[in-house]
PQR file with spaces between the fields and no chain letter, atoms N, CA, C, O and H, PARSE charges and radii, in Angstrom:
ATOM       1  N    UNK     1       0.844   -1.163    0.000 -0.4000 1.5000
ATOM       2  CA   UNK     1       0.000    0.000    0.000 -0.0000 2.0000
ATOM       3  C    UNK     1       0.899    1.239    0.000  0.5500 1.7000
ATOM       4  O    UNK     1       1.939    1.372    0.645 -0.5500 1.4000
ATOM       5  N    UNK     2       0.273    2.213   -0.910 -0.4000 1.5000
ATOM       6  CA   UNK     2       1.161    3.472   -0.945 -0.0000 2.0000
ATOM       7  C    UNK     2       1.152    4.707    0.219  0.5500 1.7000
ATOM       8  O    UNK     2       0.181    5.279    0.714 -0.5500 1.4000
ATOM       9  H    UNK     2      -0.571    2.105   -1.434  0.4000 1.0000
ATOM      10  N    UNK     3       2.464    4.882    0.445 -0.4000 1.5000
ATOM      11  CA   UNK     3       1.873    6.053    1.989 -0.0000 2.0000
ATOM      12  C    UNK     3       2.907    6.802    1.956  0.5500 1.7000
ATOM      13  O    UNK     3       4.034    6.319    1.849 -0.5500 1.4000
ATOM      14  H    UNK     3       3.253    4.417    0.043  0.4000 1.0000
ATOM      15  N    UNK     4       2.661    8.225    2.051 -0.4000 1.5000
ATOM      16  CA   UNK     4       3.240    9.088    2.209 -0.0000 2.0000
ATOM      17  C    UNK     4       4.394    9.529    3.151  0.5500 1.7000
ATOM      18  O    UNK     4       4.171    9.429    4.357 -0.5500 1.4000
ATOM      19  H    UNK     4       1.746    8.617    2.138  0.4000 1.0000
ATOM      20  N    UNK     5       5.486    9.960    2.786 -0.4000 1.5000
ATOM      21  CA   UNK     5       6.347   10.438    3.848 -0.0000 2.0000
ATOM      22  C    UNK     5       6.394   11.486    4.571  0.5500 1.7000
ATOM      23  O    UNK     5       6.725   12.501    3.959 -0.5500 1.4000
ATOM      24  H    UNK     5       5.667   10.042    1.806  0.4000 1.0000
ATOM      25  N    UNK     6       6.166   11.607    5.721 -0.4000 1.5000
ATOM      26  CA   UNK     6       5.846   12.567    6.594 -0.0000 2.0000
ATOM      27  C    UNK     6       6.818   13.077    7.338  0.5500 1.7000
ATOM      28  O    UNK     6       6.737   14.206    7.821 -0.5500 1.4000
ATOM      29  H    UNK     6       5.897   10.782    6.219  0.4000 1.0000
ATOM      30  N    UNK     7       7.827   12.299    7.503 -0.4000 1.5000
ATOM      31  CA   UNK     7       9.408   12.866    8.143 -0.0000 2.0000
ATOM      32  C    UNK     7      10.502   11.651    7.986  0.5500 1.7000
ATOM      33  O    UNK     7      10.441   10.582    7.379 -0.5500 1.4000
ATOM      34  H    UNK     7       7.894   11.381    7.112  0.4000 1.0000
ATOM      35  N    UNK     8      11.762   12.400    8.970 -0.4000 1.5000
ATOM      36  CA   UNK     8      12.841   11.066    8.966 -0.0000 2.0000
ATOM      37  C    UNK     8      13.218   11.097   10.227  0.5500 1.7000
ATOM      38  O    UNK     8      12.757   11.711   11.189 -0.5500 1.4000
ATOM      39  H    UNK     8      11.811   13.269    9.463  0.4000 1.0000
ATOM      40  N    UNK     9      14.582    9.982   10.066 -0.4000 1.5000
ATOM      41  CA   UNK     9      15.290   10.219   11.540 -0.0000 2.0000
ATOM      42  C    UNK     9      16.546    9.563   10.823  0.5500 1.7000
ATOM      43  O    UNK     9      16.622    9.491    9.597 -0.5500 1.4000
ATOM      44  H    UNK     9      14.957    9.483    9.284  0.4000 1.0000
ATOM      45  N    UNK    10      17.580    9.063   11.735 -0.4000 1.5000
ATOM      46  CA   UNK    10      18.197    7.990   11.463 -0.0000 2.0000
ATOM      47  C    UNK    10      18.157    7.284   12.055  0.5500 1.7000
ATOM      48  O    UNK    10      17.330    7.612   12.906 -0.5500 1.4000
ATOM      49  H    UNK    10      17.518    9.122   12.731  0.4000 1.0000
ATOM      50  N    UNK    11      18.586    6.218   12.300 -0.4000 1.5000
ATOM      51  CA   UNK    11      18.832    4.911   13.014 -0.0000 2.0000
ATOM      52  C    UNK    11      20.381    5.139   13.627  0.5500 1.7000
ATOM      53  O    UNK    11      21.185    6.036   13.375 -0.5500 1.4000
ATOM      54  H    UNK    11      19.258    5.952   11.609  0.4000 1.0000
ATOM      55  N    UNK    12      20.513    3.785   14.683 -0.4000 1.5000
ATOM      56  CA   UNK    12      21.608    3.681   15.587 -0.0000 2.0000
ATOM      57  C    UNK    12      22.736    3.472   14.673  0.5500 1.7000
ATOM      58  O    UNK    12      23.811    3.817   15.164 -0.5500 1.4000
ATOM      59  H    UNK    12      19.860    3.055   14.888  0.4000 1.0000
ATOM      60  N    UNK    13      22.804    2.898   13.213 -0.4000 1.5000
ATOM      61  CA   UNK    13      23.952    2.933   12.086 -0.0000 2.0000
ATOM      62  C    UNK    13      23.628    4.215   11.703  0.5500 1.7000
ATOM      63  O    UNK    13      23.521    4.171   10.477 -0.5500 1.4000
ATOM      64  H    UNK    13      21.931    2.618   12.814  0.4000 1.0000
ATOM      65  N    UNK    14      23.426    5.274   12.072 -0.4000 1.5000
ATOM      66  CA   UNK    14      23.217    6.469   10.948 -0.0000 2.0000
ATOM      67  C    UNK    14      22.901    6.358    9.508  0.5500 1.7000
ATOM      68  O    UNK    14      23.452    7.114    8.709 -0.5500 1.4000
ATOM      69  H    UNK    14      23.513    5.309   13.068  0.4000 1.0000
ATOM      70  N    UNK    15      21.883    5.290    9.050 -0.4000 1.5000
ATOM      71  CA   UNK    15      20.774    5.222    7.874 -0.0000 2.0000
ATOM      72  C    UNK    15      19.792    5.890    7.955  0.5500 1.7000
ATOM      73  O    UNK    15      19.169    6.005    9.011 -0.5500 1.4000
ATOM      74  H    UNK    15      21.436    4.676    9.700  0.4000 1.0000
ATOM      75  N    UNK    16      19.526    6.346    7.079 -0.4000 1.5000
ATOM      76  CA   UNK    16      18.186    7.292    7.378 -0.0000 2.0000
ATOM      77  C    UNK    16      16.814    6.454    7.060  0.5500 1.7000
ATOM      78  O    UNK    16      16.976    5.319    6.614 -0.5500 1.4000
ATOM      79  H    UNK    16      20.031    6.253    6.222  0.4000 1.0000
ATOM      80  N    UNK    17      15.577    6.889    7.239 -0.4000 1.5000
ATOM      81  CA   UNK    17      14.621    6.105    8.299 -0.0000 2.0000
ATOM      82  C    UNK    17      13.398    7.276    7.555  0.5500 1.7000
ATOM      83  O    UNK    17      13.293    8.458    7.883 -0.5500 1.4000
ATOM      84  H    UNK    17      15.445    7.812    7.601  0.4000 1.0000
ATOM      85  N    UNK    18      12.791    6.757    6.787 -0.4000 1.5000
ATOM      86  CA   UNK    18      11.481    7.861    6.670 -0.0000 2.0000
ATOM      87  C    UNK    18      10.473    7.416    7.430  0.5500 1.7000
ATOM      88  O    UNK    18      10.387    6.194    7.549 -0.5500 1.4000
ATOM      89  H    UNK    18      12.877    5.797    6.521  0.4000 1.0000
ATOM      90  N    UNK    19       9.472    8.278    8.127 -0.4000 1.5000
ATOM      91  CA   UNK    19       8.768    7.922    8.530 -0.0000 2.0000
ATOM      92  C    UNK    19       7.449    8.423    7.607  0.5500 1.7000
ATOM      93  O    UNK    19       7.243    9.527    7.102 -0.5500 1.4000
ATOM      94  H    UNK    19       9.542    9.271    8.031  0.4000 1.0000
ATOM      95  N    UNK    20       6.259    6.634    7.563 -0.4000 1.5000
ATOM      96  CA   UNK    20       5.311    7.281    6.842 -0.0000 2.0000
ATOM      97  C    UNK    20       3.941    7.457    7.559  0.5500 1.7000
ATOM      98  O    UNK    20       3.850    7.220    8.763 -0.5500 1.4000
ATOM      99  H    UNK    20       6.426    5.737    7.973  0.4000 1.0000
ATOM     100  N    UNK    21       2.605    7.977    6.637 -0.4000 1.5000
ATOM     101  CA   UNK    21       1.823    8.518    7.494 -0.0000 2.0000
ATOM     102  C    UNK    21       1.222    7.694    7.934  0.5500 1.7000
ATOM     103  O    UNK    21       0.447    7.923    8.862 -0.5500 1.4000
ATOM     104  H    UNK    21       2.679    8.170    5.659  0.4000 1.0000
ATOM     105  N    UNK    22       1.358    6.653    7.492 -0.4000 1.5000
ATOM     106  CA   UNK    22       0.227    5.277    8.282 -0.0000 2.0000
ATOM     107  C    UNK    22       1.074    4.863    9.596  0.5500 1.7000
ATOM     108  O    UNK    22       0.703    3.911   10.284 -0.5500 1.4000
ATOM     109  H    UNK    22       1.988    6.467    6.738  0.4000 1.0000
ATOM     110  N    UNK    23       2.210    5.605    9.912 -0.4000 1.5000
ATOM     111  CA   UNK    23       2.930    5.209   11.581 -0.0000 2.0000
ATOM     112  C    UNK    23       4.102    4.020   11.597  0.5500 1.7000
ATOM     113  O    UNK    23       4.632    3.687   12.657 -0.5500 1.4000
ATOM     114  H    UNK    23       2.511    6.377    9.353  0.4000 1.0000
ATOM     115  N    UNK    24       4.404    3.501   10.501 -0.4000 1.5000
ATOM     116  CA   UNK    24       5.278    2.821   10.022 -0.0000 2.0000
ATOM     117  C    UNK    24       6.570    3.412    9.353  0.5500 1.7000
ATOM     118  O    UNK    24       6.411    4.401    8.637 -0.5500 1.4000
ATOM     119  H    UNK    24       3.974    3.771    9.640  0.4000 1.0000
ATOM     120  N    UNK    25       7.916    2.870    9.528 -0.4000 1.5000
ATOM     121  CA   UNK    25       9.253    3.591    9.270 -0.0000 2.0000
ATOM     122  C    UNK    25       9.571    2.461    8.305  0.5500 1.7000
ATOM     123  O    UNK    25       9.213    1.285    8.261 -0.5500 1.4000
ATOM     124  H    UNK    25       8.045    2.066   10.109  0.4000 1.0000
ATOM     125  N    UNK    26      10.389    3.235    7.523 -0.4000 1.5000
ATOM     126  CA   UNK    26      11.066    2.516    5.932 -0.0000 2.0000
ATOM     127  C    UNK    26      12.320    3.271    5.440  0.5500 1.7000
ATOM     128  O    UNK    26      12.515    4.269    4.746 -0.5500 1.4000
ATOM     129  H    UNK    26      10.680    4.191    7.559  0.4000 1.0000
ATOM     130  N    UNK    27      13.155    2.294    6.150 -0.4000 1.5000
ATOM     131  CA   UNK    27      14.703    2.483    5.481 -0.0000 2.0000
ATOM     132  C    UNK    27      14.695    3.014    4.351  0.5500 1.7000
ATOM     133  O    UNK    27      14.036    2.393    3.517 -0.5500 1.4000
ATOM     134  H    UNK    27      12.997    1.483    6.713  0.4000 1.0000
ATOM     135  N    UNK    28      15.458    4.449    3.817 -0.4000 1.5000
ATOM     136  CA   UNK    28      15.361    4.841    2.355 -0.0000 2.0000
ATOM     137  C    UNK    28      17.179    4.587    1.933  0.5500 1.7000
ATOM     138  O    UNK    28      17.878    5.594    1.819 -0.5500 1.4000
ATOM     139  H    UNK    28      15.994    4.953    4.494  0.4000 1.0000
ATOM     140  N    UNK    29      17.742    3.328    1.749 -0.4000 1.5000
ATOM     141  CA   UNK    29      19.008    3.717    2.171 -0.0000 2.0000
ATOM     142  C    UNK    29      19.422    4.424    0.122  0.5500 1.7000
ATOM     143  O    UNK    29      18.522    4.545   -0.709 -0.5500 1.4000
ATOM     144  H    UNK    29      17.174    2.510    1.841  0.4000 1.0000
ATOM     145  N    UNK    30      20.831    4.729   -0.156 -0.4000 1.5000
ATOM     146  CA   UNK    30      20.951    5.122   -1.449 -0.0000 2.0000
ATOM     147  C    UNK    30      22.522    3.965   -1.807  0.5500 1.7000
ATOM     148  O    UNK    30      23.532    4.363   -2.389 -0.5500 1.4000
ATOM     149  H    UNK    30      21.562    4.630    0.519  0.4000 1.0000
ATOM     150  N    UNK    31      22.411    3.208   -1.524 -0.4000 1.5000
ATOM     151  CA   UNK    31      23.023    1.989   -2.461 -0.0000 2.0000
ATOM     152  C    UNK    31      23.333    1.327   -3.327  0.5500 1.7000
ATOM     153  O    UNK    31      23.361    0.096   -3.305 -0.5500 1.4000
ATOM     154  H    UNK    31      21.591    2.885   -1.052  0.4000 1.0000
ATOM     155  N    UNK    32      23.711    2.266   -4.533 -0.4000 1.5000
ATOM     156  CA   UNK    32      23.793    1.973   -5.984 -0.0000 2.0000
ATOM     157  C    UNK    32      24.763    0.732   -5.880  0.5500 1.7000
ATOM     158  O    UNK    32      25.624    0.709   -5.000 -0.5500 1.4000
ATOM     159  H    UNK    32      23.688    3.265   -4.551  0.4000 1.0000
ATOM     160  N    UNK    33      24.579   -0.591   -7.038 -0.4000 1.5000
ATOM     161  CA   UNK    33      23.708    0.036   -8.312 -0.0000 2.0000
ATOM     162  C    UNK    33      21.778   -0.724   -7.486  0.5500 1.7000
ATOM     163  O    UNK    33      20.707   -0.321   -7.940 -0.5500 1.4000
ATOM     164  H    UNK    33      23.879   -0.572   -7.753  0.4000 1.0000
ATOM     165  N    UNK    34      21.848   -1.588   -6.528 -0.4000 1.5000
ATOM     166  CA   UNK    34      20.779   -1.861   -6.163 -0.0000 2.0000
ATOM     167  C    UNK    34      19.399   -1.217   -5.477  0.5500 1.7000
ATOM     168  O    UNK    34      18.355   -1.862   -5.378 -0.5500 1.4000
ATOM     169  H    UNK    34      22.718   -1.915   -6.160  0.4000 1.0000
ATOM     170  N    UNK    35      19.596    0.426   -4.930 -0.4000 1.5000
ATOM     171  CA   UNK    35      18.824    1.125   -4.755 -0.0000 2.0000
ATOM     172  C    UNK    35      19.686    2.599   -5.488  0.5500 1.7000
ATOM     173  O    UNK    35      20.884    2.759   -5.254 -0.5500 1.4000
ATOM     174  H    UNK    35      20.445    0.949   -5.010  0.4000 1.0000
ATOM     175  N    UNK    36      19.252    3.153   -5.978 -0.4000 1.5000
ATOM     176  CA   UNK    36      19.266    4.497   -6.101 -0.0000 2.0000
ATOM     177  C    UNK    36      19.165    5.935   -5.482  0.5500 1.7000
ATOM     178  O    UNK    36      19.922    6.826   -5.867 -0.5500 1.4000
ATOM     179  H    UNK    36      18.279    3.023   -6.168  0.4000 1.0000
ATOM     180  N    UNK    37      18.599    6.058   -4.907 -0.4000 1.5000
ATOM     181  CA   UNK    37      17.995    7.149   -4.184 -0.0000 2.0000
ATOM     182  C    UNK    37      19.197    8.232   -3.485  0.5500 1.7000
ATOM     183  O    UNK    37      19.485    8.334   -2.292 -0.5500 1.4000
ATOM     184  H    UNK    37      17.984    5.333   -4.595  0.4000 1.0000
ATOM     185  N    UNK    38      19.746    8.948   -4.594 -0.4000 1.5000
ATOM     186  CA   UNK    38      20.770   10.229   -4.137 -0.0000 2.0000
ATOM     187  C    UNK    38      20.179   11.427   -3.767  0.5500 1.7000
ATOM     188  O    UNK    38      20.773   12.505   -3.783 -0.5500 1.4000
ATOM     189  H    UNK    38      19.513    8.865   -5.563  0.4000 1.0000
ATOM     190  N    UNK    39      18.733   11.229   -3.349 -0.4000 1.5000
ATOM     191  CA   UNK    39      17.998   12.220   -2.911 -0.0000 2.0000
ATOM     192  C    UNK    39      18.035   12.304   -0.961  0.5500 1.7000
ATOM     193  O    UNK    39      17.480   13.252   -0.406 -0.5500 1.4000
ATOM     194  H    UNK    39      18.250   10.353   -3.336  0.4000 1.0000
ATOM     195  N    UNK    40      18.542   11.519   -0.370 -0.4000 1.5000
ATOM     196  CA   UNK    40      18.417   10.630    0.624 -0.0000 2.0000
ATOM     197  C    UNK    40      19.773   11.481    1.220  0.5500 1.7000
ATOM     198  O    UNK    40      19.663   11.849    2.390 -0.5500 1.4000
ATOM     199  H    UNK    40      18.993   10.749   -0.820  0.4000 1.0000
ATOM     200  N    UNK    41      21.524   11.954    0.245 -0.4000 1.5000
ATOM     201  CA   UNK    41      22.007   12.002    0.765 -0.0000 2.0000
ATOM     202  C    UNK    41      22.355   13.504    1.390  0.5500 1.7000
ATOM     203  O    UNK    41      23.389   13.835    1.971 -0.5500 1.4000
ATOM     204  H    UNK    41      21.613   11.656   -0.706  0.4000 1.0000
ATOM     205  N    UNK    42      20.896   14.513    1.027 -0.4000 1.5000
ATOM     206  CA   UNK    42      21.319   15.864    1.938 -0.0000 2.0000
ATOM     207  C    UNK    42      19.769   16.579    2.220  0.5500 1.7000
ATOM     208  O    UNK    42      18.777   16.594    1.492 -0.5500 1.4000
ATOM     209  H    UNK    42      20.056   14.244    0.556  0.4000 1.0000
ATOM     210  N    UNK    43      20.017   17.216    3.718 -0.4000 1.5000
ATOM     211  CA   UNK    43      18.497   17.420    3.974 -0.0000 2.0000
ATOM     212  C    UNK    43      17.546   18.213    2.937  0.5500 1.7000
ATOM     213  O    UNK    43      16.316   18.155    2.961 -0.5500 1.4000
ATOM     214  H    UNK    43      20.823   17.204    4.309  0.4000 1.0000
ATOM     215  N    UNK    44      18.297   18.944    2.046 -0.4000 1.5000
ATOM     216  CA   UNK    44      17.508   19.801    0.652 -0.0000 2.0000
ATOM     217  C    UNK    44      16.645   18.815   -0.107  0.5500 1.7000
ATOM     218  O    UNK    44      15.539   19.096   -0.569 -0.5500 1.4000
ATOM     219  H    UNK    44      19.296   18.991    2.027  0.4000 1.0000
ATOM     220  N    UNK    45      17.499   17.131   -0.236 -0.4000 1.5000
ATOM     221  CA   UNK    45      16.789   15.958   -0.986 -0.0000 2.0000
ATOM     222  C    UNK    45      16.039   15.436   -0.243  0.5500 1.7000
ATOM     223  O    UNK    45      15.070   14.848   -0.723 -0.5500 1.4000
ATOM     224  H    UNK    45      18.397   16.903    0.140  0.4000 1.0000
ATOM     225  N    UNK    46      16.238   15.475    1.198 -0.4000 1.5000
ATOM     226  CA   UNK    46      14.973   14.462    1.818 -0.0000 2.0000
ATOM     227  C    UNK    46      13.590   15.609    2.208  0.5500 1.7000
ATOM     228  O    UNK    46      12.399   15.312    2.304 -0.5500 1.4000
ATOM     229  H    UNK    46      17.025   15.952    1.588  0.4000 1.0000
ATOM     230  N    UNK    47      14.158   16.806    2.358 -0.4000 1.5000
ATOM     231  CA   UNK    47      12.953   17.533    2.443 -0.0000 2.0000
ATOM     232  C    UNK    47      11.720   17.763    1.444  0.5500 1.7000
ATOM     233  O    UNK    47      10.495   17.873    1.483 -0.5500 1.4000
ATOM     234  H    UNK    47      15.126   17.047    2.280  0.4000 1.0000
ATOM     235  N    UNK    48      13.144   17.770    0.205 -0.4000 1.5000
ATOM     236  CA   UNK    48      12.309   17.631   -1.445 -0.0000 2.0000
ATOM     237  C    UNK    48      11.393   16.173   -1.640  0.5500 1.7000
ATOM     238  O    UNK    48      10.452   16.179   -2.434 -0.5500 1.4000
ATOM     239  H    UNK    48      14.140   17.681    0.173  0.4000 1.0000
ATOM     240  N    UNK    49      11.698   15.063   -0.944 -0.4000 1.5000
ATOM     241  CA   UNK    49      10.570   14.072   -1.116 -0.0000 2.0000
ATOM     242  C    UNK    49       9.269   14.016   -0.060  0.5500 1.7000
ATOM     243  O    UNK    49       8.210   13.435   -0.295 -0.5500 1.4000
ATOM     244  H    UNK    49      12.463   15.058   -0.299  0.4000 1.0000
ATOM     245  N    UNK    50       9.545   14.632    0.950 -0.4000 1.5000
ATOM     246  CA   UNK    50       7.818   14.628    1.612 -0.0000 2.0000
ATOM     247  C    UNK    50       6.697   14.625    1.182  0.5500 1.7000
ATOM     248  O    UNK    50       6.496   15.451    0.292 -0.5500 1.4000
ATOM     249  H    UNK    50      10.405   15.104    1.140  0.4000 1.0000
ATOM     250  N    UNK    51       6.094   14.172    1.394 -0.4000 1.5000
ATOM     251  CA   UNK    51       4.808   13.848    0.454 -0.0000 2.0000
ATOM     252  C    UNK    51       5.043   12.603   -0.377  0.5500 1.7000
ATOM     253  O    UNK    51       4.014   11.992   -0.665 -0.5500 1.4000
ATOM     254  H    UNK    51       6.257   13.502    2.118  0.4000 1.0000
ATOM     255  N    UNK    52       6.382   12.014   -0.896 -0.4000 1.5000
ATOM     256  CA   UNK    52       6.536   11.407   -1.763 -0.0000 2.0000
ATOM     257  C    UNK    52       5.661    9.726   -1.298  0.5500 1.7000
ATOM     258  O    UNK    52       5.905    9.305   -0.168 -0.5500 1.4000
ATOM     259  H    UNK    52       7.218   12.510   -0.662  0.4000 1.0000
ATOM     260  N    UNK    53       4.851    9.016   -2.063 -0.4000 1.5000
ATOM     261  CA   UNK    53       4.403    7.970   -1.566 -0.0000 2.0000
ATOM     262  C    UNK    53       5.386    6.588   -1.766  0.5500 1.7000
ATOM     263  O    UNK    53       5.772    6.388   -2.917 -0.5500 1.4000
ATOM     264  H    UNK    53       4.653    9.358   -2.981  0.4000 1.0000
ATOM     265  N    UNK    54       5.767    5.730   -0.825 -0.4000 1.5000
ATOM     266  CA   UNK    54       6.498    4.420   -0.974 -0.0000 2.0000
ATOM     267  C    UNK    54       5.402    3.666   -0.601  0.5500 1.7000
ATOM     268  O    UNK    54       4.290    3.812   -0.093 -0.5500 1.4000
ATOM     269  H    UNK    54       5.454    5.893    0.111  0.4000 1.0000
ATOM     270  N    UNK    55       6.340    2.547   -1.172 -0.4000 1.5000
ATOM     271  CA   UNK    55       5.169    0.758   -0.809 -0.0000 2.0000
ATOM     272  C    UNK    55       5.666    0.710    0.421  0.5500 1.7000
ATOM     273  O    UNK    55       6.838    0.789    0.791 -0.5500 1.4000
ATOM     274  H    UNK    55       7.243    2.428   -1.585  0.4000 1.0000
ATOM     275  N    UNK    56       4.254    0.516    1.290 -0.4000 1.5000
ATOM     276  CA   UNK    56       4.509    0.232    2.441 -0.0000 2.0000
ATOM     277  C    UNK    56       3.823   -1.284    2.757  0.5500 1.7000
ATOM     278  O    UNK    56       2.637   -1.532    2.976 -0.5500 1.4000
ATOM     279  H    UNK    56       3.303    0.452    0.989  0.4000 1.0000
ATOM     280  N    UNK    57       5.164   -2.364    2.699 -0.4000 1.5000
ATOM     281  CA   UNK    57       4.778   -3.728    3.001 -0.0000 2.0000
ATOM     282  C    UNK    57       4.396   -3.790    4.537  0.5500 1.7000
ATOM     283  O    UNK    57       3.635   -4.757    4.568 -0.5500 1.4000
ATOM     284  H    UNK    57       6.127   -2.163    2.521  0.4000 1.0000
ATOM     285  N    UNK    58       4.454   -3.513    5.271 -0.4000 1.5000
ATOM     286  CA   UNK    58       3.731   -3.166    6.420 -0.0000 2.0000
ATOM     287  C    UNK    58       2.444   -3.687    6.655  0.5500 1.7000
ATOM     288  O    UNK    58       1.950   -4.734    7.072 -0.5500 1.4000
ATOM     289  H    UNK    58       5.072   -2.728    5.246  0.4000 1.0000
ATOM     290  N    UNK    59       1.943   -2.193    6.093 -0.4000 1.5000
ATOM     291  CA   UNK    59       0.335   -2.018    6.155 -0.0000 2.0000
ATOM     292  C    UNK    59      -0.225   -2.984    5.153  0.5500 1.7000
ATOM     293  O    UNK    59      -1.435   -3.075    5.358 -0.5500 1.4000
ATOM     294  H    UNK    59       2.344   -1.342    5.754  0.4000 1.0000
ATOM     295  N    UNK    60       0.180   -3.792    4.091 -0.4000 1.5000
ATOM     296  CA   UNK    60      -0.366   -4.887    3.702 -0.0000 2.0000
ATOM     297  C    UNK    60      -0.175   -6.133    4.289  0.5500 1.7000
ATOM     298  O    UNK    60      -0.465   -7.140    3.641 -0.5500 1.4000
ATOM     299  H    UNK    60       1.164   -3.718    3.924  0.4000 1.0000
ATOM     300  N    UNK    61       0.319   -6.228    5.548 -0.4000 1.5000
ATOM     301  CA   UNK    61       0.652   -6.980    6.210 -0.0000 2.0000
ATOM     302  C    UNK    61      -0.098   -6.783    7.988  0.5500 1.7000
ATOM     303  O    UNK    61      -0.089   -7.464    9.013 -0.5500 1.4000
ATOM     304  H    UNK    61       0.554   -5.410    6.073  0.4000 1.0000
ATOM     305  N    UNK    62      -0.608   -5.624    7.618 -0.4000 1.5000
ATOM     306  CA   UNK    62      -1.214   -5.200    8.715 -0.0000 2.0000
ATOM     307  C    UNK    62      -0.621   -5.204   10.032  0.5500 1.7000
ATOM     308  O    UNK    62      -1.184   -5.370   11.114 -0.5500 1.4000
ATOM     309  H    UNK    62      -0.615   -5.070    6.785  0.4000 1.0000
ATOM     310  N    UNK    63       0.671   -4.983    9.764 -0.4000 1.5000
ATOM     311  CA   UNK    63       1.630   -4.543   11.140 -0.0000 2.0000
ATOM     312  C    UNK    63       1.083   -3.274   11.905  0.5500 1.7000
ATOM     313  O    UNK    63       0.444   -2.371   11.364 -0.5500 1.4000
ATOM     314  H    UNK    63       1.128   -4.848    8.885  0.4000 1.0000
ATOM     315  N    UNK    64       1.381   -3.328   13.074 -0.4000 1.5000
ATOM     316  CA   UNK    64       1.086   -2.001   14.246 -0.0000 2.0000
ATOM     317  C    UNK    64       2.081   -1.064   14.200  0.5500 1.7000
ATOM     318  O    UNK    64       3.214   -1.295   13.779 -0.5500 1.4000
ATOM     319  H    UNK    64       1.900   -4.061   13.514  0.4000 1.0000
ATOM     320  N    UNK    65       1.618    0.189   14.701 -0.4000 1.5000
ATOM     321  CA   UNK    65       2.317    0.781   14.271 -0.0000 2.0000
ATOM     322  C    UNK    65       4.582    0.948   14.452  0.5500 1.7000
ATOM     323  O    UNK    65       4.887   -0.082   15.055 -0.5500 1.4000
ATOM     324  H    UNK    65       0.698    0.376   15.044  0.4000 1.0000
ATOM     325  N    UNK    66       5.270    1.371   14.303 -0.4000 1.5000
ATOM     326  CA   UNK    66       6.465    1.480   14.702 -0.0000 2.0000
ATOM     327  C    UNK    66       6.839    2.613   15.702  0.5500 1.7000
ATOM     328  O    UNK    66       6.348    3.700   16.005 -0.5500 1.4000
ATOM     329  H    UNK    66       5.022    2.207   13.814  0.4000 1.0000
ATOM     330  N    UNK    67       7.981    1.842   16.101 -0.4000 1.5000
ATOM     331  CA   UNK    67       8.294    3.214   17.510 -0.0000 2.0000
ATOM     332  C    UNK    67       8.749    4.219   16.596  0.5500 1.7000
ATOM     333  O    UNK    67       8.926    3.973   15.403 -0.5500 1.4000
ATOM     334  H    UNK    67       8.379    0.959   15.855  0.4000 1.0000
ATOM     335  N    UNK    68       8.978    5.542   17.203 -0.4000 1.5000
ATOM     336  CA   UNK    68       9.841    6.773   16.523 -0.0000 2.0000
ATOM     337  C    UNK    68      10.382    6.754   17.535  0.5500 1.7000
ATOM     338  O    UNK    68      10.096    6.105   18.542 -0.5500 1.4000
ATOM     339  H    UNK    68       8.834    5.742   18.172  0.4000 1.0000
ATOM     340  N    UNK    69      11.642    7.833   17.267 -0.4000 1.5000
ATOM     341  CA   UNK    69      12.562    8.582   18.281 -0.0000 2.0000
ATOM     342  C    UNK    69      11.500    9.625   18.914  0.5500 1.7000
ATOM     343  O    UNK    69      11.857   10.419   19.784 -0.5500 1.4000
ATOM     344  H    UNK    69      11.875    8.360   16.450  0.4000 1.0000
């Protein structure tokens, strides 16, 4: 299911961590050539995706919600 990103954090490895609006967190890591995402590596790019919607296997799985910081 698609859900919006509503903020980040990082994690205890310093990966960054979007959080989406259904209350669930999703690693955005940028790991070429297997993920992409060079938007990830400065706050101008992660601010520029808010709103952006990811698959959230989660909520099709009907997990509760995740802790935040």
């Amino acid at each position: 299911m698609k859900q919006p990103i509503i903020g980040y954090h990082s994690d205890e490895e310093s990966h960054w961590v979007a959080q989406l609006a259904c209350g669930h967190n999703q690693h955005v890591r940028h790991t070429p050539p297997w993920v992409n995402r060079p938007w990830v590596m400065t706050g101008e790019g992660r601010q520029s995706m808010l709103g952006f919607e990811l698959d959230c296997r989660k909520c099709d799985e009907h997990a509760p919600p995740d802790a935040r910081p």
